[in-house]
C-alpha positions in Angstrom: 13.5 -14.8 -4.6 11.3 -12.9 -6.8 10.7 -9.4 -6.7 7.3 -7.8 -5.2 5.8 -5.9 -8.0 2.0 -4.3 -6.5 1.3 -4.8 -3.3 -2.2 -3.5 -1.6 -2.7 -2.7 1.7 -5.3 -2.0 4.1 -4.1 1.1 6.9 -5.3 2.7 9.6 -4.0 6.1 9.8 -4.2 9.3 12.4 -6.1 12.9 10.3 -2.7 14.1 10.3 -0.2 13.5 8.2 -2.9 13.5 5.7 -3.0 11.0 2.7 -0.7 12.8 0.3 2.1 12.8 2.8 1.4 8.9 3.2 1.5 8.9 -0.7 5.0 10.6 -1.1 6.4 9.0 1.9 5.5 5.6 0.5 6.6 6.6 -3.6 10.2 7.7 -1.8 11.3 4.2 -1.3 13.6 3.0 -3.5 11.5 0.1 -5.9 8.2 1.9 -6.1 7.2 2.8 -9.1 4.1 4.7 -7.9 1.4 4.9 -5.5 -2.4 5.3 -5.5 -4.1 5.6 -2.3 -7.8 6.0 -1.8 -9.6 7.3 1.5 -12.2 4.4 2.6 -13.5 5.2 5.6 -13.4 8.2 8.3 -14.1 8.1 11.8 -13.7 10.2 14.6 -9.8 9.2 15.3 -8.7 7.3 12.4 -8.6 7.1 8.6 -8.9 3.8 6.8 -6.8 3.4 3.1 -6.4 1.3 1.0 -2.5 1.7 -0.5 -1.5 0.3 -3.6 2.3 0.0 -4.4 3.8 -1.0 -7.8 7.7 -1.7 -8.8 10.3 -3.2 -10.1 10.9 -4.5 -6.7 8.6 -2.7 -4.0 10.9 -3.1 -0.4 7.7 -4.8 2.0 9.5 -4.0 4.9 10.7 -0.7 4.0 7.2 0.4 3.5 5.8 -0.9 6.5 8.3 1.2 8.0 7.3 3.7 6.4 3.6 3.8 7.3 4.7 3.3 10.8 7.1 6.3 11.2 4.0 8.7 10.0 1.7 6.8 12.6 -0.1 4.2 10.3 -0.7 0.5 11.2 -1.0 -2.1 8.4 -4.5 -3.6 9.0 -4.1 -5.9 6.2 -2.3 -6.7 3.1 -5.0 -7.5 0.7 -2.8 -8.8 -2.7 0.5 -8.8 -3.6 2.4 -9.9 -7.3 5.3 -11.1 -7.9 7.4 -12.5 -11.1 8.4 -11.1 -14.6 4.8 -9.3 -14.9 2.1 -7.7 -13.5 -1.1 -10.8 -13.4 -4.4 -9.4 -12.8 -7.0 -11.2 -10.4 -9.4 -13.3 -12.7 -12.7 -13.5 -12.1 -14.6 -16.2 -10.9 -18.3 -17.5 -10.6 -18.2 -16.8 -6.7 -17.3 -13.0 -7.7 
């Protein structure tokens, strides 16, 4: 089986914990390399982010455990790569 190396997600989140706690939380699992998330949307309850993970070998389920124990829900998981590199989307004529 080979190795998750970015994966990007789409969360809901509660205000509090705020984004940076989401961030170390995340980055503390063993695998990720780092962690970049960027606030989307904000509404009256929730927080929309998009989360992207990169490692040697970033633990899927351990994050989504992760997100869950601070109150997040995985809306989506919008890419992941896996293999001996990084591959970045190429663009098409649809884009």
């Amino acid at each position: 089986m080979l190795n998750v190396r970015r994966l990007v997600l789409d969360l809901l989140k509660p205000h509090d914990p705020d984004v940076v706690t989401f961030a170390e939380s995340v980055a503390g699992c063993e695998g990720v390399a780092g962690v970049n998330v960027v606030l989307m949307e904000t509404d009256k309850e929730v927080q929309n982010v998009k989360m992207t993970i990169e490692g040697d070998s970033v633990p899927v389920d351990t994050v989504h455990d992760a997100v869950e124990d601070l109150g997040g829900t995985v809306h989506s998981i919008d890419e992941v790569v896996c293999g001996e590199v990084i591959v970045e989307e190429s663009k098409t004529p649809q884009d």
